[in-house]
KOLBALUM-586469 format. One line per 5 residues: their letters; for each residue y negated, x negated, z of C-alpha. Coordinates in Angstrom, 3 decimals, padded with zeros to 6 digits. Last residue first. Example, Ala and Ser with C-alpha at 12.3 -4.5 7.8 and 13.67 -1.06 7.14 Angstrom:
BEGIN
sa) 001.060:-013.670:007.140 ~ 004.500:-012.300:007.800 .
END
This chain:
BEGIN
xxxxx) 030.295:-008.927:-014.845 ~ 029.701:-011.496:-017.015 ~ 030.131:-014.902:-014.894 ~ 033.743:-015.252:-016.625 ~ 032.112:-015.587:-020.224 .
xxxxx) 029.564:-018.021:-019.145 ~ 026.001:-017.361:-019.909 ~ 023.811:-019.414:-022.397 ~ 021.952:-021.939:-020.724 ~ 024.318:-024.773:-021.234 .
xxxxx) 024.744:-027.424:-019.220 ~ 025.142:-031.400:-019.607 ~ 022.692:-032.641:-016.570 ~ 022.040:-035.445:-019.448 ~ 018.248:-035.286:-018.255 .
xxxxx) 017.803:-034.598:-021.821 ~ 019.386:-030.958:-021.633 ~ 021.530:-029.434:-023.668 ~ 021.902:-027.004:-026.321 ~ 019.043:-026.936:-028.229 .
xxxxx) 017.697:-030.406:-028.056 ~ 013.975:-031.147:-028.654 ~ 013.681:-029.673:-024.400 ~ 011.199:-027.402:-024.174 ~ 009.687:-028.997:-020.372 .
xxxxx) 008.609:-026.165:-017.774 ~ 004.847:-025.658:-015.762 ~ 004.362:-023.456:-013.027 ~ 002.630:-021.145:-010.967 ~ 002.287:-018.589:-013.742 .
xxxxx) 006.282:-018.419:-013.622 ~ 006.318:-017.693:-010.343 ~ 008.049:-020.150:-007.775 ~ 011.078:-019.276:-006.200 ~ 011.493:-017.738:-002.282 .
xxxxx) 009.583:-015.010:-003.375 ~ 011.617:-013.451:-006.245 ~ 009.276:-010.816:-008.184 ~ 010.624:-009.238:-011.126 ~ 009.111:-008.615:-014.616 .
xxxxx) 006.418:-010.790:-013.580 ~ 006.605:-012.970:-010.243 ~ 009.882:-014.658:-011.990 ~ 009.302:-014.160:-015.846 ~ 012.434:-012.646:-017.583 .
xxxxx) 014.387:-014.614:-020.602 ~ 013.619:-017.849:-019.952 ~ 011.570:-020.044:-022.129 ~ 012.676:-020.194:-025.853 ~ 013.891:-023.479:-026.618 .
xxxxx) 014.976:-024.014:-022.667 ~ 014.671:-026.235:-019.788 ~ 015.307:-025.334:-016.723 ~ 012.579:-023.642:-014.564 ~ 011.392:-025.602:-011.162 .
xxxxx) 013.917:-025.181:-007.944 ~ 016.917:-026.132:-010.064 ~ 020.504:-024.557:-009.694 ~ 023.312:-026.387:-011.294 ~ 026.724:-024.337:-012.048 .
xxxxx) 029.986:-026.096:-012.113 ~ 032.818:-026.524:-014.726 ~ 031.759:-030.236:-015.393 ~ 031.169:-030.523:-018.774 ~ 030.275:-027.026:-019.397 .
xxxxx) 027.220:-027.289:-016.724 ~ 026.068:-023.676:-016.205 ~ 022.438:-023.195:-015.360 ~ 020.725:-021.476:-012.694 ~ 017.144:-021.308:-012.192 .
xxxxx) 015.530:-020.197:-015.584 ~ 014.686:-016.334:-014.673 ~ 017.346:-015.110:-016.233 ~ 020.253:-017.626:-014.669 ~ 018.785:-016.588:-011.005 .
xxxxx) 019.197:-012.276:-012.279 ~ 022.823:-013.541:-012.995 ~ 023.428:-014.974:-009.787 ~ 022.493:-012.229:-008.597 ~ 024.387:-009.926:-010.557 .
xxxxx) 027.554:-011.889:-009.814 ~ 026.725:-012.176:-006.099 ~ 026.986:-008.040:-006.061 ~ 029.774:-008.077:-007.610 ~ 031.704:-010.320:-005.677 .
xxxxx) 030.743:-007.851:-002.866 ~ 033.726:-006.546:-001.937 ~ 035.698:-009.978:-002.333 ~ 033.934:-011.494:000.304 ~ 030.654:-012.737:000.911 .
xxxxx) 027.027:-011.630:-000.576 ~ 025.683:-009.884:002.452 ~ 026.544:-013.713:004.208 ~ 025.044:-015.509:002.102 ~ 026.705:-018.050:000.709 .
xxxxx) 029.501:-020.103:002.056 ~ 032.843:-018.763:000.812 ~ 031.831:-016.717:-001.685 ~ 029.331:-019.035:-002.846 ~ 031.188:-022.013:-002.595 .
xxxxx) 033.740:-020.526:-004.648 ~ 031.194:-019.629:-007.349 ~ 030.659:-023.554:-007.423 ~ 027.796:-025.770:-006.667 ~ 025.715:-028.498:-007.753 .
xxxxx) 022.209:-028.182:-006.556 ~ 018.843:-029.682:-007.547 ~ 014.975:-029.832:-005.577 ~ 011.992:-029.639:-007.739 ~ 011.979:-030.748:-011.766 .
xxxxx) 008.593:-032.186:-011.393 ~ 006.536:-032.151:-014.647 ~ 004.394:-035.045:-014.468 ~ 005.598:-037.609:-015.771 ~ 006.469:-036.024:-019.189 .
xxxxx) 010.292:-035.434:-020.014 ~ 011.575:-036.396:-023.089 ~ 010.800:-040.161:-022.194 ~ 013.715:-039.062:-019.263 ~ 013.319:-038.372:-016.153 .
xxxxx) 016.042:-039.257:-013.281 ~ 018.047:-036.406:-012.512 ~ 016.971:-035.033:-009.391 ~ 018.587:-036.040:-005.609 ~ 020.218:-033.818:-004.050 .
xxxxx) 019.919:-033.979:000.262 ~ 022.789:-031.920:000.852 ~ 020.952:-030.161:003.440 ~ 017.622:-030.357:001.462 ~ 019.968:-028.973:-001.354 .
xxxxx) 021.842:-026.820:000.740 ~ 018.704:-024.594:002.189 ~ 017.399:-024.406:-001.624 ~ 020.564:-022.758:-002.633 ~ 020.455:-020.074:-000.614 .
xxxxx) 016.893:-019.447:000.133 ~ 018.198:-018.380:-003.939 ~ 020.732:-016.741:-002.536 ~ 018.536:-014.502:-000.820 ~ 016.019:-013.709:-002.828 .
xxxxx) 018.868:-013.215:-005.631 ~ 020.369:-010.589:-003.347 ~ 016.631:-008.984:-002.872 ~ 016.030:-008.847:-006.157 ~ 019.928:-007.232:-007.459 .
xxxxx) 019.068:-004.957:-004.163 ~ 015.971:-003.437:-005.886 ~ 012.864:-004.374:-004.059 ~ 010.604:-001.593:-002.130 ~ 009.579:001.563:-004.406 .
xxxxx) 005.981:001.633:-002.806 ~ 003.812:-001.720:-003.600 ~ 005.311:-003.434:-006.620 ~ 007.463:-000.644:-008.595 ~ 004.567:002.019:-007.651 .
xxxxx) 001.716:-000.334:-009.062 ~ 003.451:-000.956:-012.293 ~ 003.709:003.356:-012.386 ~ 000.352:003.357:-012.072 ~ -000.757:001.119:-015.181 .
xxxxx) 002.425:003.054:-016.786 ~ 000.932:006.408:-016.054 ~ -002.504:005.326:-016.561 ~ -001.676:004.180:-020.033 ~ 000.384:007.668:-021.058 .
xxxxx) -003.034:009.820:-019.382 ~ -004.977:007.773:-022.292 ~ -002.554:008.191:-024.949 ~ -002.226:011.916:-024.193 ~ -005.997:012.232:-024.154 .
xxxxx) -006.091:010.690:-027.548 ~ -002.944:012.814:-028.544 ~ -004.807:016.001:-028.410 ~ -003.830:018.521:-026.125 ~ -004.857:021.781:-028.344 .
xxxxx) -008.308:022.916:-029.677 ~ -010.226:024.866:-027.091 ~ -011.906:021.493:-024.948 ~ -013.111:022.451:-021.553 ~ -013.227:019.359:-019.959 .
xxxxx) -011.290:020.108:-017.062 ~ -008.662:022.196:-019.266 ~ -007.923:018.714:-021.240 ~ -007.969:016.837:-018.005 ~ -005.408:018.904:-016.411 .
xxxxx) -003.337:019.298:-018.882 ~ -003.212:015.288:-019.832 ~ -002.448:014.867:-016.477 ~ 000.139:017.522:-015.968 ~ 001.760:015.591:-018.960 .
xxxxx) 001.421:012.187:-018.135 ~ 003.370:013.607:-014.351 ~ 006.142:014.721:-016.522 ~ 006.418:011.782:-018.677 ~ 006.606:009.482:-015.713 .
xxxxx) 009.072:011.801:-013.450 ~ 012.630:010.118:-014.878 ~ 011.122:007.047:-014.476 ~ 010.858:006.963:-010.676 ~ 014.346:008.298:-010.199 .
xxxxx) 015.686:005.907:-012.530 ~ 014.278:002.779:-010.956 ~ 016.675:000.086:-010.879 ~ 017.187:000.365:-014.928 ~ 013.449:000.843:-015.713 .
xxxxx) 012.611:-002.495:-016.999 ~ 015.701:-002.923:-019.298 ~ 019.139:-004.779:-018.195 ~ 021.159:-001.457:-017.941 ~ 019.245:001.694:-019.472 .
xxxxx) 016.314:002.803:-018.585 ~ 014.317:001.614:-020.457 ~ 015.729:003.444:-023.187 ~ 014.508:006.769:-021.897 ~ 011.111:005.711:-021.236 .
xxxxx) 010.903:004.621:-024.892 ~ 012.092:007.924:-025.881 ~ 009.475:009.962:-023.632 ~ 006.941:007.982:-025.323 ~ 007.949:008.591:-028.969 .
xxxxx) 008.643:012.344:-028.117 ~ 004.753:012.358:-026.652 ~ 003.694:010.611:-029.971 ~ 004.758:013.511:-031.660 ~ 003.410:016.035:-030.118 .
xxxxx) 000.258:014.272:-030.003 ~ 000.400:014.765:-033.842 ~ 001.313:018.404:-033.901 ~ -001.425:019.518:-030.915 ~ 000.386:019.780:-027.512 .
xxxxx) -000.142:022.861:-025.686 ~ -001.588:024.341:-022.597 ~ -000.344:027.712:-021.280 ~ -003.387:029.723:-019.629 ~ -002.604:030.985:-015.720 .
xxxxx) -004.567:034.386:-016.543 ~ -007.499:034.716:-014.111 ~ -008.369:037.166:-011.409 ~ -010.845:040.376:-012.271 ~ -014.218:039.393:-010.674 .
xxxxx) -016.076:041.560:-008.030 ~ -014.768:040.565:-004.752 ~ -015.611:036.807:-005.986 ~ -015.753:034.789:-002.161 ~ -012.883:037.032:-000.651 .
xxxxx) -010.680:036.113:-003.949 ~ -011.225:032.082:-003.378 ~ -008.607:030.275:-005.169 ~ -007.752:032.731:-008.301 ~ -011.569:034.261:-007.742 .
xxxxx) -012.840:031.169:-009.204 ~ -013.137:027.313:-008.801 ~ -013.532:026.108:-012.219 ~ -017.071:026.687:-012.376 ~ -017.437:024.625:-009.251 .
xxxxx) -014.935:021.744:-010.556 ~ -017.543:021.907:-013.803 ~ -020.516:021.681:-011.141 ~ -018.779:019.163:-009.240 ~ -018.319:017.024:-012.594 .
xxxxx) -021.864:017.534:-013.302 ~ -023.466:016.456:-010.113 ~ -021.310:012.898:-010.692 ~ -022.538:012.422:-014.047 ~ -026.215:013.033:-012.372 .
xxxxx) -025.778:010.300:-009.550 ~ -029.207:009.882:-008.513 ~ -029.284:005.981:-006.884 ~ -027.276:004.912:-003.419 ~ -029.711:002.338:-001.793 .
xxxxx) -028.493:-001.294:-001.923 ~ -026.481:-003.774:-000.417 ~ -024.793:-005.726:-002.649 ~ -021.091:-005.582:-002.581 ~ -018.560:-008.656:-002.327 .
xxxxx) -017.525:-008.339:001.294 ~ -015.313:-005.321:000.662 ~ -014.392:-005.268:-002.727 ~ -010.644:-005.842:-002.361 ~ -008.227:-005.165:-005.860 .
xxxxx) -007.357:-001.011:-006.480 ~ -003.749:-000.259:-005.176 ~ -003.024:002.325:-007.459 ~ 000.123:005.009:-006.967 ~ 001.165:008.425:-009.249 .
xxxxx) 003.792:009.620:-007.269 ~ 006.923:011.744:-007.609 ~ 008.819:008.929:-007.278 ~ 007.941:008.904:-003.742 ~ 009.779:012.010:-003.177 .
xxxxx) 012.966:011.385:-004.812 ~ 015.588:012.405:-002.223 ~ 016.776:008.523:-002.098 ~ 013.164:006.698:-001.990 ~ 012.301:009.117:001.083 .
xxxxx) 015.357:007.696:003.026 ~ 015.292:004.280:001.736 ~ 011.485:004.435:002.671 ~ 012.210:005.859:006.108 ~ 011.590:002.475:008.719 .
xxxxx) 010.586:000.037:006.824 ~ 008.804:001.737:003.630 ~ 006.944:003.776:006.240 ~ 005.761:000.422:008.212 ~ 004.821:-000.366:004.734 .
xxxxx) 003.057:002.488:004.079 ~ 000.881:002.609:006.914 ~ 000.018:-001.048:006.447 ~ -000.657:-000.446:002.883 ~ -004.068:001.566:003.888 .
xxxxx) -004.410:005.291:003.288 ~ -005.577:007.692:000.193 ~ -003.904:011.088:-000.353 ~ -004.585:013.324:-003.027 ~ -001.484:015.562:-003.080 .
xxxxx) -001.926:018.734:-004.670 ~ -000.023:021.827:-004.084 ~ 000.318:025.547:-006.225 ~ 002.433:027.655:-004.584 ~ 004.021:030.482:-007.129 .
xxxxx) 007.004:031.468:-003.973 ~ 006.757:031.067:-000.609 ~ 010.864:032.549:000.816 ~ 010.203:033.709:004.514 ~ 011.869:033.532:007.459 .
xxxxx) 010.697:035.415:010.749 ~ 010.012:033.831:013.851 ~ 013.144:032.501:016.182 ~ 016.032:031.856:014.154 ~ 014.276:030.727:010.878 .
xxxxx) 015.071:030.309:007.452 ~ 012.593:028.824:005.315 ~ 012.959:029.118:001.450 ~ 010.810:026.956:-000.712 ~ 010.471:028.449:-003.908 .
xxxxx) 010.486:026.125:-007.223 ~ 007.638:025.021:-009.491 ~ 008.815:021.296:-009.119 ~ 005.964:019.792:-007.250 ~ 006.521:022.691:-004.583 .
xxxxx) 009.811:021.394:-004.264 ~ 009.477:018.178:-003.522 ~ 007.310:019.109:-001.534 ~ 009.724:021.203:000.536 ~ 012.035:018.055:000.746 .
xxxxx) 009.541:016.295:002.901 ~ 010.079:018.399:005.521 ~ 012.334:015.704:007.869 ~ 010.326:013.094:006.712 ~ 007.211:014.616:008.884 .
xxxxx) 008.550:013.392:012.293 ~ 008.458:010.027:011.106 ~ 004.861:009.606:009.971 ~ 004.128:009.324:006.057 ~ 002.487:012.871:006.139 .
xxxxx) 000.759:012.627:009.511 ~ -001.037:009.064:008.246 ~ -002.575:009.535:005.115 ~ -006.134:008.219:006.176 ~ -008.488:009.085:003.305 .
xxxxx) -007.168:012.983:003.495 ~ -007.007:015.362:001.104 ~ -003.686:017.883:000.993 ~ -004.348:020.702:-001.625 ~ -003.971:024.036:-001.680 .
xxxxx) -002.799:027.203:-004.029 ~ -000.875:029.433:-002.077 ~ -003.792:031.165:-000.215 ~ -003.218:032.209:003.576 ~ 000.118:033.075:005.418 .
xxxxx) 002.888:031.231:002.439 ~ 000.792:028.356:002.062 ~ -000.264:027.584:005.789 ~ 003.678:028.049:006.445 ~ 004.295:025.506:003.990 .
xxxxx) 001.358:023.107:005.062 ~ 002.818:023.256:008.692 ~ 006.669:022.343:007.122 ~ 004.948:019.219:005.550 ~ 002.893:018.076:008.829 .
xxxxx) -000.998:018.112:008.998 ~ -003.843:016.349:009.136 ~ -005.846:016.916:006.346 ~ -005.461:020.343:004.334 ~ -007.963:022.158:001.851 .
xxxxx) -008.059:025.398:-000.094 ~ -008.258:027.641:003.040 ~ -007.956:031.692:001.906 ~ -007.834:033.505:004.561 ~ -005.788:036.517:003.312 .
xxxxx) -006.542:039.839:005.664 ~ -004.271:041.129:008.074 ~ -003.078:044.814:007.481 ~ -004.749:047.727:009.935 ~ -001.944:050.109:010.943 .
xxxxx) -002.428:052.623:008.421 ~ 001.739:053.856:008.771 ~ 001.169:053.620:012.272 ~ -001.524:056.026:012.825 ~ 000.089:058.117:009.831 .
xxxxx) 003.619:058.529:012.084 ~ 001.695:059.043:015.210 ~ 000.007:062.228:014.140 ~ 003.012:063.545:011.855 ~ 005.096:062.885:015.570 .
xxxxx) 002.075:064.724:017.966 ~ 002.101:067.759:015.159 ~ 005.705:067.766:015.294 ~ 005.471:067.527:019.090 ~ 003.065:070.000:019.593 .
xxxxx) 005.263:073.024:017.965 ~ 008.446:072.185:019.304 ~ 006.665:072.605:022.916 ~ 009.284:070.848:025.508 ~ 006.548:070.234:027.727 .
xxxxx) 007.293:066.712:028.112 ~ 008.224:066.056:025.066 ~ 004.577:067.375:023.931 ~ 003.525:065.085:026.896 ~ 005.187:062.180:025.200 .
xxxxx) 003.812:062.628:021.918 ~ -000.267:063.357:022.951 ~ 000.420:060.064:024.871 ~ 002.404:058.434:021.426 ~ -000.591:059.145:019.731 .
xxxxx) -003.263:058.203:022.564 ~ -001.704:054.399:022.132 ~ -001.233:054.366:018.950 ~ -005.358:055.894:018.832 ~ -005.964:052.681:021.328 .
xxxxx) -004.086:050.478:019.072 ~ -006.013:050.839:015.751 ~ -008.974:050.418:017.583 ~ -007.906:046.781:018.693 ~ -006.516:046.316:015.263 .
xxxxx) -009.862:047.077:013.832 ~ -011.542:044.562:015.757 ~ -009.522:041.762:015.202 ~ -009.616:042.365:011.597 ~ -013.722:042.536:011.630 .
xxxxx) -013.367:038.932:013.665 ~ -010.708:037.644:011.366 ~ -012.845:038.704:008.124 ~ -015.999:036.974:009.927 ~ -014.158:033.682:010.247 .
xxxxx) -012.420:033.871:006.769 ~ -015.805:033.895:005.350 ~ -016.525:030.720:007.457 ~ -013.729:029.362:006.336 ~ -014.424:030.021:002.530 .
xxxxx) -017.942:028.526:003.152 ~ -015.980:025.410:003.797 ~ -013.645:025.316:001.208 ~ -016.290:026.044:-001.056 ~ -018.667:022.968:000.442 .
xxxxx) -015.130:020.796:000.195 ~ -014.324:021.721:-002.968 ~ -017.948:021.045:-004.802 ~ -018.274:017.588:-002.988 ~ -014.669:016.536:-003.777 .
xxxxx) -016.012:014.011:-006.111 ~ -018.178:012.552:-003.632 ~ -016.316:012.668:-000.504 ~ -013.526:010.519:-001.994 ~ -016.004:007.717:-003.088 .
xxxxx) -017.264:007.715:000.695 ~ -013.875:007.862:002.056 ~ -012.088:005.470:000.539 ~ -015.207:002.692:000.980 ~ -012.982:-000.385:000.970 .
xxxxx) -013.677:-000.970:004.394 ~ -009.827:-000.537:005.777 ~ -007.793:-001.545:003.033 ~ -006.919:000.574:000.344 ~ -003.615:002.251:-001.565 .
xxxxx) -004.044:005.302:-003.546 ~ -001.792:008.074:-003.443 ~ -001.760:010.914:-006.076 ~ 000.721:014.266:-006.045 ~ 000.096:016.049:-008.894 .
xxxxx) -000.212:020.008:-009.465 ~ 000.224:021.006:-013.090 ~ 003.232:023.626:-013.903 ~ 005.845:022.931:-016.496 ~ 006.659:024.655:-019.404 .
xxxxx) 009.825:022.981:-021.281 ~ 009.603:023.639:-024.925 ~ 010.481:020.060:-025.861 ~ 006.584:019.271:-026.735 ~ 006.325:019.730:-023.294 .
xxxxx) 004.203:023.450:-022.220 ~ 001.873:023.361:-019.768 ~ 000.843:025.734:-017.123 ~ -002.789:026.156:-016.186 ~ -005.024:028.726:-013.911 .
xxxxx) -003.970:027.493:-010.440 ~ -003.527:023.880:-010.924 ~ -007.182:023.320:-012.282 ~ -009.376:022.929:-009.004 ~ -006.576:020.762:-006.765 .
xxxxx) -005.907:018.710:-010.247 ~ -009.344:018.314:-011.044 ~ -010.130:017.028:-007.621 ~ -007.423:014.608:-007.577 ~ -007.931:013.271:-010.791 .
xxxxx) -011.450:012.343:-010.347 ~ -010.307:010.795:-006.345 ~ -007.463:008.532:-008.416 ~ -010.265:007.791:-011.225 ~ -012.590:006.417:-008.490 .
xxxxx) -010.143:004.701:-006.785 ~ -009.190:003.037:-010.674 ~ -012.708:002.196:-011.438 ~ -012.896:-000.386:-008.713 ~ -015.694:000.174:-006.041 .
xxxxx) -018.856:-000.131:-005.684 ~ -020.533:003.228:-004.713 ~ -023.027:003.045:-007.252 ~ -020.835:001.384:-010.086 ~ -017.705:003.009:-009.251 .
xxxxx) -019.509:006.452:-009.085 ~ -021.003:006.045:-012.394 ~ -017.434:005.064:-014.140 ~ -015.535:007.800:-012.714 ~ -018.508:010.497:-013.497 .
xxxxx) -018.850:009.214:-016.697 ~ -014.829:009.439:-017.207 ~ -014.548:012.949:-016.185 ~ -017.117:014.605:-018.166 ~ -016.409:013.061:-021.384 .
xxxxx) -019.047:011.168:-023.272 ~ -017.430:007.811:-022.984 ~ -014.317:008.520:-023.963 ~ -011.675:007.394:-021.551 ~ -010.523:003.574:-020.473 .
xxxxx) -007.333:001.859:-019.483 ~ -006.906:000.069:-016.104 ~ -006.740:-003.738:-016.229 ~ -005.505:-004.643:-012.476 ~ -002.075:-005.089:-013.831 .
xxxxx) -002.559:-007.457:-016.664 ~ 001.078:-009.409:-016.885 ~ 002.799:-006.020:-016.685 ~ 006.471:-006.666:-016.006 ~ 008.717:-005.680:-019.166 .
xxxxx) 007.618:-003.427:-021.655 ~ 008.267:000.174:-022.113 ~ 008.810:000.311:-026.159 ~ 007.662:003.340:-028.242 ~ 009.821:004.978:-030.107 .
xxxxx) 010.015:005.617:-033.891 ~ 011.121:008.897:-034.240 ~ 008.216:009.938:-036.561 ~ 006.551:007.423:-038.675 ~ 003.408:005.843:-036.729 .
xxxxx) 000.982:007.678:-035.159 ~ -003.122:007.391:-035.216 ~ -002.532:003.484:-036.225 ~ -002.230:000.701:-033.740 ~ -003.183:002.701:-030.774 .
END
């Protein structure tokens, strides 16, 4: 941070693009969670950021039973976040995850076993239970029999308690869930404990086809609402106060195929925005082979998850303690003010022509997700004093760090990209067609700055041989905008001289450089990115030297 916080009400801006995404922002040093990230990505080898997904997951499954949080705009939201972190096969997803879930896992096991013995000692008191039913209604019948008044209000008061004791079915608490479907994990919810957490280093089941169908009831979960499921067959139920964590970890592959087949789908009801996402960079075939040292950081962030783990998770395994209060976390006055700064900025973005204008539904969920982080980690480490705005800087960074890595790897491209994708195949098609021919270079130009392939063309041509999604008078809009998103990115001029428009493979020339960075801010493949290549600032302002005669300022009738 510049200073600690600047004047109230000043916002703070979302940028555009993120020219540094593999840079992940750091924690103090003496903190519990970030030694532990930093020690395991050393040993293990691996990038920080999969070790700070797995951190975050484990606090988040051990903390979202015992804390709420309250937004500096009086809004108290619960804590459980849903994480997915992108790796290849190799990349060591399960090793790093199997070390900070250590504590979890061992409880989670012992907790099954416990369950074991309570189903067995269940099992054999319902068995009992229905032999003296059984004699009940026997003693019942024959007093019906017998037509004796007396015997069969005795044989009725006998029956009734037998039945009214019938032997209850114990919770079996299970904290942890791999390969299952969304409507499965409700139902485990709702019959065992209602705080749980998926975990799994291969998230196929829950990005598979059959699962979409469910996927709503996350959604829900993550919001603090009740899932209702109405059934014809088995009874419905309404699971209300679940607590669910998503810590899943699979390759892109899976997601892509996901992306291609649902992702429009899952993208429309809002359940991938609900995601914090890192695709850490490739280690495999870089690491040194070596033994696996002590890893004391790491032994004392599964004690702390340990400590946290009480009788709110695992009541069979703590018979004796009273359960927890959920505690309401707070914002101390100067983080509370930074958060409003934050949540402003996110705002604006997301208005028309800003970074966050074709992804609403992501953006909407940053500041919510930054807090639960911030709650989590605060509670994790055990600090009294409210959320300060150091940890609510630091959870802010990730958020954006993750939220770069959502836009590129999991939202898919916006249409306005895809359009300008295409037209921009478009335009390089009909100049090899067409067989353009540069300007010739001028002394303003140096020798070797190519200016790529040229076309002249009209918005009529466009419309009446573009492509074909971008045809027709229904989707003159639609060509507008991408035309538009070409003339941003220094591809498309307008020549005033000539009433036509000139596209140029290589960026036009301009005082300033062009407004958004191709490969940056967005990403339009069939172009070259901006760090690829190399432009000419032309010494005139208007014009260029090539005396192409166009302006890069935007015609009045291409506005939309």
């Amino acid at each position: 941070m510049k200073n600690k916080i600047e004047a109230e009400g000043q916002v703070v801006e979302v940028p555009f693009g993120d020219e540094q995404p593999d840079q992940w922002p750091s924690y103090r040093e003496d903190s519990l969670f970030w030694s532990a990230v930093v020690e395991a990505a050393a040993e293990v080898q691996v990038p920080r950021e999969m070790a700070m997904m797995c951190a975050f997951g484990a606090i988040s499954i051990a903390g979202q039973g015992l804390t709420d949080v309250k937004m500096p705009t009086d809004h108290e939201v619960q804590t459980p976040l849903m994480l997915l972190t992108l790796a290849e096969s190799g990349e060591r997803k399960t090793t790093i995850q199997n070390l900070f879930f250590k504590s979890i896992i061992k409880m989670n096991r012992t907790s099954v076993e416990v369950s074991d013995q309570l189903r067995e000692k269940f099992s054999d008191e319902v068995m009992i239970w229905k032999v003296e039913e059984k004699a009940a209604k026997s003693r019942l019948f024959k007093a019906l029999k017998d037509k004796n008044e007396e015997a069969t209000s005795e044989a009725r008061q006998s029956l009734k308690q037998i039945q009214d004791n019938k032997p209850v079915p114990p919770a079996f608490p299970r904290l942890l869930y791999d390969d299952t479907t969304p409507h499965a994990l409700v139902q485990h919810l709702y019959d065992n404990s209602p705080h749980g957490g998926m975990l799994t280093s291969e998230a196929n089941s829950i990005f598979s086809g059959r699962a979409l169908q469910d996927l709503d009831k996350l959604n829900t979960l993550w919001d603090g609402g009740d899932v209702i499921v109405d059934r014809l067959t088995r009874p419905s139920f309404v699971l209300s106060g679940a607590r669910l964590t998503l810590a899943l970890m699979t390759q892109p592959s899976v997601i892509e195929r996901f992306l291609s087949k649902r992702g429009e789908e899952a993208r429309g009801m809002g359940f991938l925005a609900r995601f914090l996402v890192a695709k850490p960079g490739k280690m495999a075939g870089t690491r040194i082979t070596r033994p696996l040292s002590p890893l004391p950081a790491l032994d004392h962030f599964n004690e702390r998850i340990k400590e946290i783990l009480t009788k709110k998770t695992f009541p069979h395994l703590y018979p004796d303690e009273a359960p927890p209060t959920i505690k309401v976390l707070t914002f101390s006055s100067e983080a509370s003010v930074l958060w409003k700064r934050y949540d402003q900025g996110i705002e604006n973005a997301m208005k028309d022509g800003q970074p966050y204008y074709y992804y609403t539904d992501h953006a909407s969920k940053i500041m919510d997700n930054v807090t639960r982080m911030a709650a989590l980690l605060h509670y994790f480490e055990g600090y009294e004093a409210p959320i300060s705005s150091e940890t609510l800087t630091f959870c802010y960074d990730v958020a954006r760090k993750c939220s770069t890595h959502f836009q590129r790897y999991l939202a898919g491209e916006p249409q306005v990209v895809s359009d300008a994708n295409a037209l921009a195949k478009h335009l390089l098609e009909q100049a090899d067609k067409e067989g353009q021919k540069p300007y010739a270079s001028s002394p303003d130009i140096p020798k070797h700055l190519a200016l790529g392939r040229c076309l002249n063309f009209s918005l009529t041509d466009l419309k009446q041989r573009g492509p074909y999604r971008l045809r027709g008078r229904e989707n003159d809009m639609r060509l507008r905008e991408a035309l538009h998103l070409l003339e941003k990115v220094g591809h498309v001029g307008y020549n005033t001289r000539q009433n036509h428009y000139v596209f140029r493979e290589n960026i036009l020339s301009s005082s300033n450089g062009p407004e958004l960075r191709n490969g940056i801010e967005y990403r339009i493949e069939s172009l070259p990115f901006f760090t690829h290549q190399e432009y000419h600032r032309d010494p005139h302002p208007n014009y260029y030297s090539d005396r192409s005669g166009f302006y890069l300022t935007k015609p009045e009738h291409l506005a939309p």
